[in-house]
C-alpha beads as a LAMMPS data file, in Angstrom:
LAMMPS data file: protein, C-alpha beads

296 atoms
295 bonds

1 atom types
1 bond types

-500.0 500.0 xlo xhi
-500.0 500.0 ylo yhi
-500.0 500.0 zlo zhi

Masses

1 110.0

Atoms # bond

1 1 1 -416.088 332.836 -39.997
2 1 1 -415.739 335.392 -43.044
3 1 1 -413.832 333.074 -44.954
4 1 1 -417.190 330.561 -44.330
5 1 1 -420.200 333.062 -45.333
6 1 1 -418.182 334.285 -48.046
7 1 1 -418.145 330.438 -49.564
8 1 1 -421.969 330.375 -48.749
9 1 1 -422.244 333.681 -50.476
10 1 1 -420.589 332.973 -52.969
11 1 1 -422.853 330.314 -55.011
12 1 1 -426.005 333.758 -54.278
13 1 1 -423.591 336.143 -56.215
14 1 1 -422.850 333.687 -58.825
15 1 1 -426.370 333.899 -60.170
16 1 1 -426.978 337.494 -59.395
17 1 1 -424.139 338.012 -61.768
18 1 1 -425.249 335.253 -64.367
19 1 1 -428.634 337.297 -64.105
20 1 1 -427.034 340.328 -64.525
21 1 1 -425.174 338.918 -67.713
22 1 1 -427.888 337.366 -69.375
23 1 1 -429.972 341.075 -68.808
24 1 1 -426.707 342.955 -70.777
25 1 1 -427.004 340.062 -73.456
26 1 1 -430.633 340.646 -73.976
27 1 1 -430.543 344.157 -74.424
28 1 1 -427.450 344.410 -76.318
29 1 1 -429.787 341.792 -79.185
30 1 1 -432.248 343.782 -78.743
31 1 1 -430.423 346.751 -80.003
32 1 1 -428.641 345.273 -82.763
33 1 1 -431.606 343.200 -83.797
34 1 1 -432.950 345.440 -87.092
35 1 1 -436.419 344.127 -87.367
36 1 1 -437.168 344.785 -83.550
37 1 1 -435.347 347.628 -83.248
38 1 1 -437.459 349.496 -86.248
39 1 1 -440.712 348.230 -84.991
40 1 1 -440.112 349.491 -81.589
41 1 1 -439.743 352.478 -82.958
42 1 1 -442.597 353.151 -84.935
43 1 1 -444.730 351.726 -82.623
44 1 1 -443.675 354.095 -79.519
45 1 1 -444.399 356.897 -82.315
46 1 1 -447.478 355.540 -82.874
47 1 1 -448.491 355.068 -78.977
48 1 1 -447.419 358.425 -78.318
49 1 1 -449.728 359.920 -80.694
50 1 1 -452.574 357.974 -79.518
51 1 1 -451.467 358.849 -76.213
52 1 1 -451.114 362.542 -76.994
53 1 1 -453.755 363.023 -79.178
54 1 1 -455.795 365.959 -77.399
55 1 1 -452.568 368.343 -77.753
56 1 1 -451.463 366.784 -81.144
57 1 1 -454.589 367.359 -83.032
58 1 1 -455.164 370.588 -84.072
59 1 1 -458.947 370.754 -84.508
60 1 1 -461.692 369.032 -82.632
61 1 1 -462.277 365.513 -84.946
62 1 1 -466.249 366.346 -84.121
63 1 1 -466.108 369.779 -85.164
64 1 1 -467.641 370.397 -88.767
65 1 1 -466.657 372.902 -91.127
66 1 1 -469.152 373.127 -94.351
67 1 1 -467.478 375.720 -95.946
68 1 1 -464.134 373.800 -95.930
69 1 1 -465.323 370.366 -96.697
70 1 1 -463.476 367.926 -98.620
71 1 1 -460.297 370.695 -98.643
72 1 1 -457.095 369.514 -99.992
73 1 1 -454.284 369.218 -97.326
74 1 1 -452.898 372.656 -96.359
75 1 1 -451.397 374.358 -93.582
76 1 1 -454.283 374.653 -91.597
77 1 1 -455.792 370.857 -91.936
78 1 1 -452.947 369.252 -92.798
79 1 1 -454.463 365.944 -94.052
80 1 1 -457.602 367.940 -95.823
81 1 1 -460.728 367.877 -94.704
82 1 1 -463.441 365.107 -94.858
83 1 1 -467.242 365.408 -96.760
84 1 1 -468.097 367.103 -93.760
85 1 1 -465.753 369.201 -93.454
86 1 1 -463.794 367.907 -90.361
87 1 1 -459.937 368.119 -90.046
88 1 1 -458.651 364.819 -91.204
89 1 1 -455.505 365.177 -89.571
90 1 1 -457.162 365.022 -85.964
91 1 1 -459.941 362.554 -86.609
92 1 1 -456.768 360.495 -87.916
93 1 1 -454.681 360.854 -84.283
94 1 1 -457.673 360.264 -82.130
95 1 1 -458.616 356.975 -84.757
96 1 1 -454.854 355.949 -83.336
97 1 1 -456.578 355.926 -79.726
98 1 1 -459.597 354.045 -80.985
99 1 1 -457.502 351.098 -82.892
100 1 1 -455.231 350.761 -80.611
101 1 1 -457.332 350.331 -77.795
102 1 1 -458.847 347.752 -79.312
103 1 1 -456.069 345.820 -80.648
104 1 1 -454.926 345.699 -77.121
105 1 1 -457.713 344.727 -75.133
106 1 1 -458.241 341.858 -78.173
107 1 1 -454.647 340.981 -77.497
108 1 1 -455.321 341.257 -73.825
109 1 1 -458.680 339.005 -73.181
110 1 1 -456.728 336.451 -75.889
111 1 1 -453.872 336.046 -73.804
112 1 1 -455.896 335.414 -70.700
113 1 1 -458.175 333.054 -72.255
114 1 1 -456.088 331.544 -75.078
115 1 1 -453.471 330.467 -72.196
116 1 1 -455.951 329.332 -69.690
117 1 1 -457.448 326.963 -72.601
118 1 1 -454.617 326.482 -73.969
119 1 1 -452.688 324.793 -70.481
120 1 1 -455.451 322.786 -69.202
121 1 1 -456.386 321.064 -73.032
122 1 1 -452.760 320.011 -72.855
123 1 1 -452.369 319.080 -69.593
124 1 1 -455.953 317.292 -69.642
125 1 1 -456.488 314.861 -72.207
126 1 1 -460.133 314.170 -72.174
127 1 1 -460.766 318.015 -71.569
128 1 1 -458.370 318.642 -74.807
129 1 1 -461.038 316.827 -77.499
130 1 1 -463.846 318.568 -75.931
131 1 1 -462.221 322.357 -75.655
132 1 1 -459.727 321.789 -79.194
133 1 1 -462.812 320.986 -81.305
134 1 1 -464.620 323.544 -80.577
135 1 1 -461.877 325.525 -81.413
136 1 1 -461.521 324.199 -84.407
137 1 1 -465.236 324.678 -85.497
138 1 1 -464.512 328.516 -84.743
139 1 1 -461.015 328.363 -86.818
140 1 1 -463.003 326.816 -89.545
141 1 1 -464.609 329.875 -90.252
142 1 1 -462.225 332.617 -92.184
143 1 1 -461.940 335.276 -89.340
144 1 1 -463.249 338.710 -91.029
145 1 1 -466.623 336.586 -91.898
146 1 1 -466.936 335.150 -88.339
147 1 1 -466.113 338.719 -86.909
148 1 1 -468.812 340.003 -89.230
149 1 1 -471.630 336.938 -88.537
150 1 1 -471.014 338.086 -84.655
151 1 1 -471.037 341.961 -85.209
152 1 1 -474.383 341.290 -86.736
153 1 1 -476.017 339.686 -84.069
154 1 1 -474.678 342.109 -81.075
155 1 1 -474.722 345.445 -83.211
156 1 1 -471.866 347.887 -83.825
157 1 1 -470.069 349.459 -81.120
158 1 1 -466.498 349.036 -79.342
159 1 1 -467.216 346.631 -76.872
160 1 1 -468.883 344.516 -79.453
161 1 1 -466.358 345.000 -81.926
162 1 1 -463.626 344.094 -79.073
163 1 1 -465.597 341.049 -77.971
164 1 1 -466.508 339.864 -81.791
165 1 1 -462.330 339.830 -82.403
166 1 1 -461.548 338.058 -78.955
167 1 1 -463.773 335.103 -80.284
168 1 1 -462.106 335.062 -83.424
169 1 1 -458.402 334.856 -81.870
170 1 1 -459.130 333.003 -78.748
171 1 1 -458.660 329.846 -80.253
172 1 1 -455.279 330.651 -82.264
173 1 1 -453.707 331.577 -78.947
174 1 1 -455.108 328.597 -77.633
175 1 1 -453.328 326.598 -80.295
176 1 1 -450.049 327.751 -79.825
177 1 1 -449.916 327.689 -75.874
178 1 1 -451.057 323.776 -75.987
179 1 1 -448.719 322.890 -78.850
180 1 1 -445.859 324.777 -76.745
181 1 1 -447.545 322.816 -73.415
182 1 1 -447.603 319.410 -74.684
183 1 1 -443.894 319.519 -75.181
184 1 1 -443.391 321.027 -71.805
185 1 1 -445.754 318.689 -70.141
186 1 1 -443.705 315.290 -71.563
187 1 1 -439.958 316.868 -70.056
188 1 1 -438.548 314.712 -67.541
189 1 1 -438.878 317.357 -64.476
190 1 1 -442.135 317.556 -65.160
191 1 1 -442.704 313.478 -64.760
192 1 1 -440.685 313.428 -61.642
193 1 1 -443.129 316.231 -59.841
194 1 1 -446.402 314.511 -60.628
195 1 1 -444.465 311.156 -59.345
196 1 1 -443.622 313.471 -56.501
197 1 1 -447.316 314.134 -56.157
198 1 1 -446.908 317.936 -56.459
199 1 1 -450.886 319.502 -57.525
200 1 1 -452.424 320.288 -61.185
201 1 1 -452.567 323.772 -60.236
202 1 1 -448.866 323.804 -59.543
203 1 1 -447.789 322.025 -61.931
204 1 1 -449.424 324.249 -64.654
205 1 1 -448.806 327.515 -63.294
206 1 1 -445.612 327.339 -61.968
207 1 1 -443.643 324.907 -64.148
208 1 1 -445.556 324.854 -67.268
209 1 1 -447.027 328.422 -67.814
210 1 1 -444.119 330.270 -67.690
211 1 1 -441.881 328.267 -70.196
212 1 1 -444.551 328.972 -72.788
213 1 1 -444.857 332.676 -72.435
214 1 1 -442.267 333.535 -74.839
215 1 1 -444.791 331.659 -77.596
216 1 1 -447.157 333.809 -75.838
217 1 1 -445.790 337.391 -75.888
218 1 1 -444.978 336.526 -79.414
219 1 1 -448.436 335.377 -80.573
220 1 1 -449.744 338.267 -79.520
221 1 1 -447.702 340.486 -82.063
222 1 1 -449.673 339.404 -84.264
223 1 1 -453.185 339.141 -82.971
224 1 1 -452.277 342.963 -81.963
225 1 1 -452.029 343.371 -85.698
226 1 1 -454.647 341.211 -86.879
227 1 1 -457.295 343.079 -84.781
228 1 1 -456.203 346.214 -86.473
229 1 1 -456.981 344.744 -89.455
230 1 1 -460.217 343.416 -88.916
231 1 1 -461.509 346.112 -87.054
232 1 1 -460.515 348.647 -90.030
233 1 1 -462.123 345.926 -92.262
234 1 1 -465.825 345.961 -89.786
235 1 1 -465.379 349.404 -89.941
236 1 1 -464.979 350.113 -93.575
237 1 1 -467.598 347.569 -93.651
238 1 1 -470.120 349.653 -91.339
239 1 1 -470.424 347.059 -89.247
240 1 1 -467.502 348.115 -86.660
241 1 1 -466.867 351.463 -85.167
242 1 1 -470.119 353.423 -85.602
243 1 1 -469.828 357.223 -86.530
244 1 1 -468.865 359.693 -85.569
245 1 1 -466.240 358.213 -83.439
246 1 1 -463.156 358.056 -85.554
247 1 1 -461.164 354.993 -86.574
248 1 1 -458.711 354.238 -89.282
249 1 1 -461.461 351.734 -90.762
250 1 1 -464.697 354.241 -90.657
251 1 1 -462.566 357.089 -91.700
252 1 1 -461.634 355.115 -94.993
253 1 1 -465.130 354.102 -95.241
254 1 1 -466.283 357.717 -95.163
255 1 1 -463.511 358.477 -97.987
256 1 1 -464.662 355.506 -100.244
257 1 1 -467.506 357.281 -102.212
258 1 1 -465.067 360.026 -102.965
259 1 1 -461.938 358.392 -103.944
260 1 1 -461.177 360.114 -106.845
261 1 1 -462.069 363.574 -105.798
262 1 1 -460.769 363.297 -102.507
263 1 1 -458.029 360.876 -102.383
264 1 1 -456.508 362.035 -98.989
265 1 1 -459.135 360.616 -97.412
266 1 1 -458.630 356.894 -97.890
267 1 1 -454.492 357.578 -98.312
268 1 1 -453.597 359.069 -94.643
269 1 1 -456.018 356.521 -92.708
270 1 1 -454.394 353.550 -94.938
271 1 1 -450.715 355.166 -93.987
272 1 1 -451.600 354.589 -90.347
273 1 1 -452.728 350.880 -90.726
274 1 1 -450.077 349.905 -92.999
275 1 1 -447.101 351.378 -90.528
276 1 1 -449.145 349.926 -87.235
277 1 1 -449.020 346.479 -89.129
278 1 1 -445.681 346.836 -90.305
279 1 1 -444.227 347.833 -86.922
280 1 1 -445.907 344.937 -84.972
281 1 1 -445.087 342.383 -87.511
282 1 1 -441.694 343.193 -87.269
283 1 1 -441.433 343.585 -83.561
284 1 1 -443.056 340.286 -83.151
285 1 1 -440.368 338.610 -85.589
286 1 1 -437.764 340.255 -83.296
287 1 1 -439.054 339.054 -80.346
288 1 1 -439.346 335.534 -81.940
289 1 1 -435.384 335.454 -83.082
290 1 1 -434.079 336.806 -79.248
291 1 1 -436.587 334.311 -77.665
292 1 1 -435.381 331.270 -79.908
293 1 1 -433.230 329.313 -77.416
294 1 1 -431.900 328.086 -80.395
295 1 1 -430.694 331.339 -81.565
296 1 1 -429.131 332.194 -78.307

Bonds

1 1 1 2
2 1 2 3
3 1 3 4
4 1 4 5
5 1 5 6
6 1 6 7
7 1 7 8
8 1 8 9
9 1 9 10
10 1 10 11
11 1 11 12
12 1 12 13
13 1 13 14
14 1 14 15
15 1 15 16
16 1 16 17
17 1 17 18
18 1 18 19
19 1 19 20
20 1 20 21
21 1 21 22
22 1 22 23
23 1 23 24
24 1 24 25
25 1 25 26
26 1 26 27
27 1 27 28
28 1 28 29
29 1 29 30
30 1 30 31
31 1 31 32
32 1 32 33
33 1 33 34
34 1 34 35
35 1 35 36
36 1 36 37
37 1 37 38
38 1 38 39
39 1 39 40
40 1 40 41
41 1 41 42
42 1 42 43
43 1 43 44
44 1 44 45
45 1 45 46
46 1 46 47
47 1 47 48
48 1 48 49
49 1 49 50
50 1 50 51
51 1 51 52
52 1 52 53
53 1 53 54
54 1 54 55
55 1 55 56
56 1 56 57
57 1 57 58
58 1 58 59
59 1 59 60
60 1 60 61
61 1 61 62
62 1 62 63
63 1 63 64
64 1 64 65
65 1 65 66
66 1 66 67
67 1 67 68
68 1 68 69
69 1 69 70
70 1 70 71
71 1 71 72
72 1 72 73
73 1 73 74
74 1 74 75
75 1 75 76
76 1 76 77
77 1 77 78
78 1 78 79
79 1 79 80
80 1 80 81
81 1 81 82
82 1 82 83
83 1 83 84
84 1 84 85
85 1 85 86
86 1 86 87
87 1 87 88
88 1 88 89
89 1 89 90
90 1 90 91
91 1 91 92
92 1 92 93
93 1 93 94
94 1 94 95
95 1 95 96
96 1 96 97
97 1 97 98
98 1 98 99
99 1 99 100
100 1 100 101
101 1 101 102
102 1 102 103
103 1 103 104
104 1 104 105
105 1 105 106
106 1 106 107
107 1 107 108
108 1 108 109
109 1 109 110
110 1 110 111
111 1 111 112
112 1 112 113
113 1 113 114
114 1 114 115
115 1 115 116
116 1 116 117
117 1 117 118
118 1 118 119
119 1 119 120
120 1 120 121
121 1 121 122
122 1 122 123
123 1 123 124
124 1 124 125
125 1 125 126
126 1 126 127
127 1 127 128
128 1 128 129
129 1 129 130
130 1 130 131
131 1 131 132
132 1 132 133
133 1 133 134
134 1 134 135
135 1 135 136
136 1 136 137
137 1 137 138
138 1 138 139
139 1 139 140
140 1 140 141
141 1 141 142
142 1 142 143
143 1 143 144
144 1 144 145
145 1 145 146
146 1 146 147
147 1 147 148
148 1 148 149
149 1 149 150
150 1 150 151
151 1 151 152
152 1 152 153
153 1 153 154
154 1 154 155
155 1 155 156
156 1 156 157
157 1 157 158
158 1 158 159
159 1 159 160
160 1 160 161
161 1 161 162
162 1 162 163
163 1 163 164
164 1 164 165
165 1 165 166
166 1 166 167
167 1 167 168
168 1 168 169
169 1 169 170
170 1 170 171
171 1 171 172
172 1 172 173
173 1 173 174
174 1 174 175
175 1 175 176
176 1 176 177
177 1 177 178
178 1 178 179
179 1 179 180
180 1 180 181
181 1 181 182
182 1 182 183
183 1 183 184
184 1 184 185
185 1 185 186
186 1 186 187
187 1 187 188
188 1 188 189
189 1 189 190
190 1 190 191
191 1 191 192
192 1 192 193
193 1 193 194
194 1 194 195
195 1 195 196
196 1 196 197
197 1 197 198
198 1 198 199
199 1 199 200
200 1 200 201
201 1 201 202
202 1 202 203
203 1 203 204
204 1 204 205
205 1 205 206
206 1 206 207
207 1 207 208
208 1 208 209
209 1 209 210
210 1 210 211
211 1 211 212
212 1 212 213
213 1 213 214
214 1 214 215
215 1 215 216
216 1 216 217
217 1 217 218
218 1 218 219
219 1 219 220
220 1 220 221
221 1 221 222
222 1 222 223
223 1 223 224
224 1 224 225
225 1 225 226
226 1 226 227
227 1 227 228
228 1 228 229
229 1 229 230
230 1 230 231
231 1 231 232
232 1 232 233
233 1 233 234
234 1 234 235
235 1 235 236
236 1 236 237
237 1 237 238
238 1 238 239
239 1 239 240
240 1 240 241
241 1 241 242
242 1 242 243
243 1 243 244
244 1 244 245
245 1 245 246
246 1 246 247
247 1 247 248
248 1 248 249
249 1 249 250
250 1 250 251
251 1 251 252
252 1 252 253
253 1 253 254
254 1 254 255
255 1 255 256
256 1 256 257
257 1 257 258
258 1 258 259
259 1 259 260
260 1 260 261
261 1 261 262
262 1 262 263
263 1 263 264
264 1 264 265
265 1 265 266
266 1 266 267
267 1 267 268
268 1 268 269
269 1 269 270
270 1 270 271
271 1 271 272
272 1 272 273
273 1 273 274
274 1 274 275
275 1 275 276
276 1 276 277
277 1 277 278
278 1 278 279
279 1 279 280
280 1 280 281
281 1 281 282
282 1 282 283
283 1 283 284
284 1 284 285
285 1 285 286
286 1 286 287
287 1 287 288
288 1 288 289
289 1 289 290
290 1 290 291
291 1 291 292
292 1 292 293
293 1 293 294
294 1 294 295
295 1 295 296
């Protein structure tokens, strides 16, 4: 009788230990994989200091100082001071919170929408020429100038701003999850269950959806990035963040009119952007190389 559950066992422990396998494989690329492994990095140190911000910043970012403003850095504002005399450093770590909340919830309602559009154009054919051209009327449109067109019509604030960038990369998620569908969707196994006369919904979410979440996570790299962009672009702009909240894009707006007198202004904020970008640009290319079944 041991001898018998043991051979049923035995095919159960097989795959627990495949599993367990493919997890060590995974991680050990993941650590030796250069590009992913730097961008992880700077982007935890990034989170962390949007995270932290309130006990990293040394000053209040609303608090003004008129005596001090436009004050080189020192040791007591160590990024300077801006033309009104607030502590650049802080209004810098609390613009992390600001940007980064709003790449993510961009990246966030994208994913949602872009995969839910994305599935049932490619698994629908007559709902694909309707939902894809008016996708591509919206991709026509460079993506700063669409953001802007939108910003002008709702006004400037965060939700807007986050709402005005979902548009914009809505469809681009939507492209890749119905290019990475349609290939799905003509596999044998998925033939056989619709012979079968297994549902839509079942089809799509259970089969299809999760074979194209690797084009997914990675997508979303860089419409985390883009949104950075853009919204630093609104907001240097004035038609994203309003003041006197701080982000990366008003701050360098603020600093524009006194470049040359008070070039710490426009450097620090720029720093930020530059190593957000960097860090998810690389992180998404590392994610793209250990999800590659081809590079397996």
């Amino acid at each position: 009788m041991q001898v018998n559950q043991l051979e049923v066992n035995t095919p159960q422990l097989n795959k627990q230990a495949l599993k367990r396998n493919q997890r060590k494989l995974f991680i050990r690329r993941f650590l030796t994989n250069p590009s992913v492994t730097f961008g992880s990095i700077i982007l935890i140190v990034i989170v962390v200091v949007g995270l932290f911000a309130p006990i990293i910043a040394t000053h209040d970012p609303y608090d003004i100082h008129p005596t001090e403003r436009l004050s080189a850095p020192s040791s007591e504002f160590f990024m300077g001071t801006d033309n009104l005399g607030r502590d650049l450093f802080s209004r810098v770590v609390y613009g992390t919170q600001v940007s980064m909340y709003v790449g993510l919830s961009v990246a966030a309602i994208s994913a949602f929408f872009g995969l839910l559009i994305g599935l049932y154009s490619a698994y629908y054919r007559p709902l694909d020429h309707v939902l894809m051209r008016f996708a591509d009327g919206l991709m026509a449109f460079p993506p700063i100038l669409l953001a802007i067109a939108i910003m002008a019509a709702m006004g400037p604030n965060p939700t807007n701003v986050i709402l005005a960038l979902s548009v914009v990369m809505i469809p681009t998620v939507a492209r890749v999850i119905r290019s990475a569908a349609l290939v799905i969707k003509e596999q044998t196994y998925i033939e056989v269950l619709k012979a079968q006369g297994a549902k839509s919904f079942r089809v799509i979410w259970r089969h299809i959806a999760p074979n194209t979440l690797s084009h997914l996570i990675v997508q979303l790299t860089y419409v985390f990035a883009i949104s950075i962009i853009i919204e630093a672009s609104l907001s240097f702009l004035g038609a994203g963040i309003p003041a006197p909240t701080p982000s990366w894009g008003n701050i360098i707006y603020e600093g524009k009119s006194v470049l040359h007198s008070a070039w710490w202004m426009t450097i620090f904020p720029g720093a930020f952007i530059v190593m957000a970008v960097l860090a998810l640009n690389l992180f998404g290319d590392g994610l793209r190389d250990l999800l590659d079944p081809h590079r397996k």
